[in-house]
C-alpha positions as CSV (number, residue, x, y, z in Angstrom):
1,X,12.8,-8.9,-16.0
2,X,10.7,-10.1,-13.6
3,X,7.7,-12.5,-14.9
4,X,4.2,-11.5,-14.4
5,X,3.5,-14.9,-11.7
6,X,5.7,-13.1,-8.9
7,X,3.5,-10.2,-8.4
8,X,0.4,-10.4,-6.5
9,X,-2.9,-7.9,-6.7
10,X,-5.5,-6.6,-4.4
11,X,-8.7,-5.4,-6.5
12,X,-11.9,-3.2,-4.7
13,X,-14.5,-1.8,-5.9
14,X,-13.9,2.0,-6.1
15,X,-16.4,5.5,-6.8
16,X,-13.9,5.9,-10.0
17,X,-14.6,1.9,-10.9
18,X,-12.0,-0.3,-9.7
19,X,-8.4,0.4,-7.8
20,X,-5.8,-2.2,-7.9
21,X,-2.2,-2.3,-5.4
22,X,0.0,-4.5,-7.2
23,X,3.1,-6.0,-4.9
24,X,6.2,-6.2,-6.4
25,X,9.3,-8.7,-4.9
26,X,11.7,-6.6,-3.2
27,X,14.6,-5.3,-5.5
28,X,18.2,-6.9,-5.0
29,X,19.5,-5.4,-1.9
30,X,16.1,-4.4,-0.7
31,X,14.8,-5.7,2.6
32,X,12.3,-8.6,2.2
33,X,10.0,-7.5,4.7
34,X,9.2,-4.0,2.5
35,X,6.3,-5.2,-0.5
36,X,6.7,-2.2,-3.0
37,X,3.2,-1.0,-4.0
38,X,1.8,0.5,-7.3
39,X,-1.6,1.6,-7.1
40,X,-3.7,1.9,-10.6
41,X,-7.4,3.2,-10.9
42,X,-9.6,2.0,-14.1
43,X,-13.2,1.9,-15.0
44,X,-13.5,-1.7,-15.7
45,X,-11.8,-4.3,-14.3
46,X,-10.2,-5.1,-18.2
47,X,-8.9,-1.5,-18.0
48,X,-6.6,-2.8,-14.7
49,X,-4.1,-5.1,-17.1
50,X,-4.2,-7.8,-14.3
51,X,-1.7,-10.8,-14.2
52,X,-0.4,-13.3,-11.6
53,X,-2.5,-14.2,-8.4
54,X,-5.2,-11.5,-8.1
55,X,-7.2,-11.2,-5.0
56,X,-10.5,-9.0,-5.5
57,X,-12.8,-7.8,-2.7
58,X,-15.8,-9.1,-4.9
59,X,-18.2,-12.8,-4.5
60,X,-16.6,-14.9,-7.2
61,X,-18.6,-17.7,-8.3
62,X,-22.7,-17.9,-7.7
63,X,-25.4,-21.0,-7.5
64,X,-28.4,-22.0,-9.4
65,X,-30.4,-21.8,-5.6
66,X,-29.3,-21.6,-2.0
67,X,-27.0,-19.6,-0.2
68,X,-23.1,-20.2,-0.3
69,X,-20.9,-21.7,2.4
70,X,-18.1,-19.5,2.1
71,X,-20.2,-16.3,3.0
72,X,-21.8,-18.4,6.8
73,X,-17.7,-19.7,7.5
74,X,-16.7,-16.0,6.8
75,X,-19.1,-14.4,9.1
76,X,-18.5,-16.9,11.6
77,X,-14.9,-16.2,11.3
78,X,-15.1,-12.6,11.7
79,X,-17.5,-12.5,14.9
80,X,-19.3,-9.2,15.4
81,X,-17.6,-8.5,12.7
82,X,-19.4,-10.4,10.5
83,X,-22.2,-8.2,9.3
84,X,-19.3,-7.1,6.7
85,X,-19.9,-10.2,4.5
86,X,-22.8,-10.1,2.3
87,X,-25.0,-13.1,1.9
88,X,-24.9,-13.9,-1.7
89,X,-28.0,-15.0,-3.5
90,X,-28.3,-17.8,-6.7
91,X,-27.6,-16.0,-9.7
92,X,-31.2,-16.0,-11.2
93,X,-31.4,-13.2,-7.9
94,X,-28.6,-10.6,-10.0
95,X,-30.6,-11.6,-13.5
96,X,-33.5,-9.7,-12.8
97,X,-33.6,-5.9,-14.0
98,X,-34.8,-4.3,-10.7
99,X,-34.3,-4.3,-7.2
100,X,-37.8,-5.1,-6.7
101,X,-37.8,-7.9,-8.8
102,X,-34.7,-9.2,-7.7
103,X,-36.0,-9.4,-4.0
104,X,-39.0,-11.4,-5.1
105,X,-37.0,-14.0,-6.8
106,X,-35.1,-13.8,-3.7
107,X,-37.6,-14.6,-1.2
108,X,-38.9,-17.5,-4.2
109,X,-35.8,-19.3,-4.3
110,X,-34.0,-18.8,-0.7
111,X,-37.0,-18.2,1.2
112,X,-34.9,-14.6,2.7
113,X,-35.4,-11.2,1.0
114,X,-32.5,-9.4,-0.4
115,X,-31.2,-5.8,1.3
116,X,-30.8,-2.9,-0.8
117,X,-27.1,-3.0,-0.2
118,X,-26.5,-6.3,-1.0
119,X,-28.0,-5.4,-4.4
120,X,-25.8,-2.8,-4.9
121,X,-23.1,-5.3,-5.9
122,X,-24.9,-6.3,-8.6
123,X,-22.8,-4.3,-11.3
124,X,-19.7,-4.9,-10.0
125,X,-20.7,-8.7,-9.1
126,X,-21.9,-9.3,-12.9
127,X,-18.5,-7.9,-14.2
128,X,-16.1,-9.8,-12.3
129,X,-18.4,-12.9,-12.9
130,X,-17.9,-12.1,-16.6
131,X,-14.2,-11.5,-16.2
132,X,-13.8,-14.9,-14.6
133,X,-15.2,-16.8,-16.6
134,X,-13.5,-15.3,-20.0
135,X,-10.1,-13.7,-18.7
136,X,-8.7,-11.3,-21.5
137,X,-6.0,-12.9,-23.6
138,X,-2.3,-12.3,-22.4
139,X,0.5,-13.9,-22.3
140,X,0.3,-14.0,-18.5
141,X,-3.5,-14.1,-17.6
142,X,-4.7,-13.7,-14.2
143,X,-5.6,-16.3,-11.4
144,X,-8.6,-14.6,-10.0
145,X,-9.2,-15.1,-6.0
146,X,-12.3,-13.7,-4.0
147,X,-10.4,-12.1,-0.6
148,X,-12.7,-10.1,1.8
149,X,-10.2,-7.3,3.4
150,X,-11.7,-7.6,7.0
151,X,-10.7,-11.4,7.3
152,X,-6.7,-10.1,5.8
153,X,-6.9,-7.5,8.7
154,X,-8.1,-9.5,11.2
155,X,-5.3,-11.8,10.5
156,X,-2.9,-8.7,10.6
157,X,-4.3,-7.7,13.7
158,X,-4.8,-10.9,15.0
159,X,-8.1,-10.8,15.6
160,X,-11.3,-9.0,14.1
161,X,-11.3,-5.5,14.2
162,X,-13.8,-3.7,16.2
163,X,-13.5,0.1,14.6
164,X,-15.0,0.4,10.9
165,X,-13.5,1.4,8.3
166,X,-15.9,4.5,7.8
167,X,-14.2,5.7,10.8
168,X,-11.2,7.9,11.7
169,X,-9.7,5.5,14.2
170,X,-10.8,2.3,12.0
171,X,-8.8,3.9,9.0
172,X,-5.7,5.2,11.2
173,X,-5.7,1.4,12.4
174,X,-5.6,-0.6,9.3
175,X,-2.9,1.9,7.5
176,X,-0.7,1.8,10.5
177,X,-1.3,-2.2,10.5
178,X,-0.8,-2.9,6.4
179,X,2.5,-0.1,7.4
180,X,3.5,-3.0,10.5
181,X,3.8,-5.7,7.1
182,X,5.7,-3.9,4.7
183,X,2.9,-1.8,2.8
184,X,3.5,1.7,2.8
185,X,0.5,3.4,0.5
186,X,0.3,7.3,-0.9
187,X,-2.0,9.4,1.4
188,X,-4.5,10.0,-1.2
189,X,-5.2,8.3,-4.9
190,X,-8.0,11.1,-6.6
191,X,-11.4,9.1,-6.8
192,X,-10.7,6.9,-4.8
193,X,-11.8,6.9,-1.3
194,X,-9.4,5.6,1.6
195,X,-11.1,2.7,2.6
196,X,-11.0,1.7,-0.6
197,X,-7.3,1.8,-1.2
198,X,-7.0,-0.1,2.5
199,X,-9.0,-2.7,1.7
200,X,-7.5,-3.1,-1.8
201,X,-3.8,-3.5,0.2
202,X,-5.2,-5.5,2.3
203,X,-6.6,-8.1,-0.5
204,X,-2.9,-7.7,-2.4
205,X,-1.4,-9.0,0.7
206,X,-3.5,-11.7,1.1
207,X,-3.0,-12.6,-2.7
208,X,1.2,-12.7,-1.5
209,X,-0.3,-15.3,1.0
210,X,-1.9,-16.9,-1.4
211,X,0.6,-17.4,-4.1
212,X,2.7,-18.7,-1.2
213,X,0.2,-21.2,-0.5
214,X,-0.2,-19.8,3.1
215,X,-3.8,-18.3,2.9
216,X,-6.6,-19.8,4.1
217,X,-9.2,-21.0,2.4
218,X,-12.7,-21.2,3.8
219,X,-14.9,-23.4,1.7
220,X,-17.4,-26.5,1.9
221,X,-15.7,-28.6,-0.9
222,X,-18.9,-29.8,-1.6
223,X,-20.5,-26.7,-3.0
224,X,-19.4,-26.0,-5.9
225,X,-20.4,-22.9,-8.4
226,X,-22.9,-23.4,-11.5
227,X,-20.1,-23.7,-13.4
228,X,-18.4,-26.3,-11.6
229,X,-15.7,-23.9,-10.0
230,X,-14.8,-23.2,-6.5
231,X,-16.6,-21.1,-4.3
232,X,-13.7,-20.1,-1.6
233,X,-12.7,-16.8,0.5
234,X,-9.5,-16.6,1.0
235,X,-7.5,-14.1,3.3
């Protein structure tokens, strides 16, 4: 039987709640190069039974005040590309009930507003906070990692990518390039849309890199989260 630690997860945000591609090792016999893939949709991440090294597509790990390092290195990483990584705000930002009152506290504490779309993390944000911080009890718990997909496909590629994911040619790309490194995907999972399932491969490959110890990591060691854990992106 093959123990929990060896597989490796990519988690995203999804319209049906969250979708998880789990990697398996390659069977006896089995070329190395082909990562078998089993994609499972739930409502919370809880629902998603998640063990070993699990990369999600999801800020892990806020401040009291000021913005984190990880997000600036990220976007500098990713060139034009960068406007894909959100600026995270100091928790007392996602503790507020509204939109409105979270860009105020915003602006008080940072001195920047706070866009609409940034705040429509918040849900998500607050749950994988909460699942972080008190993992559900199993025998093999999970070792949680924030991965943004776009840095996993720019190292796939090589380089950033300049077509979106919301496009066509942006999604014909990143299937055919995931396809290039062993992932082949179904089509179509109902409820959850395509870029979705990409970017969620795209984290579970980065989570093989990481429980490899050949990701890499970009973090100011000195920052550290109210909580005293890391903040790190990893891809």
């Amino acid at each position: 039987m093959t123990n929990a630690g060896n597989f490796a997860t990519g988690v995203d945000a999804c319209a049906g709640g969250w979708v998880a591609v789990t990697l398996r090792p390659p069977a006896a016999g089995q070329r190395s190069a082909s990562l078998p893939a089993t994609v499972t949709v739930a409502p919370a991440l809880d629902g998603l039974q998640l063990s070993g090294v699990v990369g999600i597509d999801m800020p892990l790990g806020l401040l009291e005040d000021g913005w984190r390092v990880a997000d600036v290195l990220a976007r500098r990483a990713l060139g034009r590309r960068g406007v894909t990584v959100f600026a995270i705000p100091p928790r007392p930002v996602w503790q507020q009930p509204t939109y409105a009152a979270a860009n105020r506290a915003c602006r008080e504490l940072t001195g920047k507003g706070l866009s609409a779309q940034t705040w429509g993390l918040r849900d998500k944000l607050l749950e994988a906070d909460a699942y972080r911080r008190t993992p559900p009890a199993r025998p093999h718990p999970a070792r949680l990692y924030e991965v943004h997909p776009e840095l996993a496909f720019a190292a796939l590629a090589g380089a950033p990518l300049a077509a979106s994911k919301h496009t066509e040619a942006g999604l014909v790309l990143r299937r055919e390039l995931l396809a290039q490194a062993g992932l082949t995907l179904p089509p179509k999972i109902p409820r959850v849309p395509e870029n979705d399932l990409l970017d969620a491969a795209a984290v579970a490959w980065s989570a093989r890199r990481i429980a490899a110890a050949r990701a890499v990591t970009l973090t100011d060691p000195a920052q550290r989260a109210d909580d005293g854990t890391e903040i790190a992106i990893r891809y």
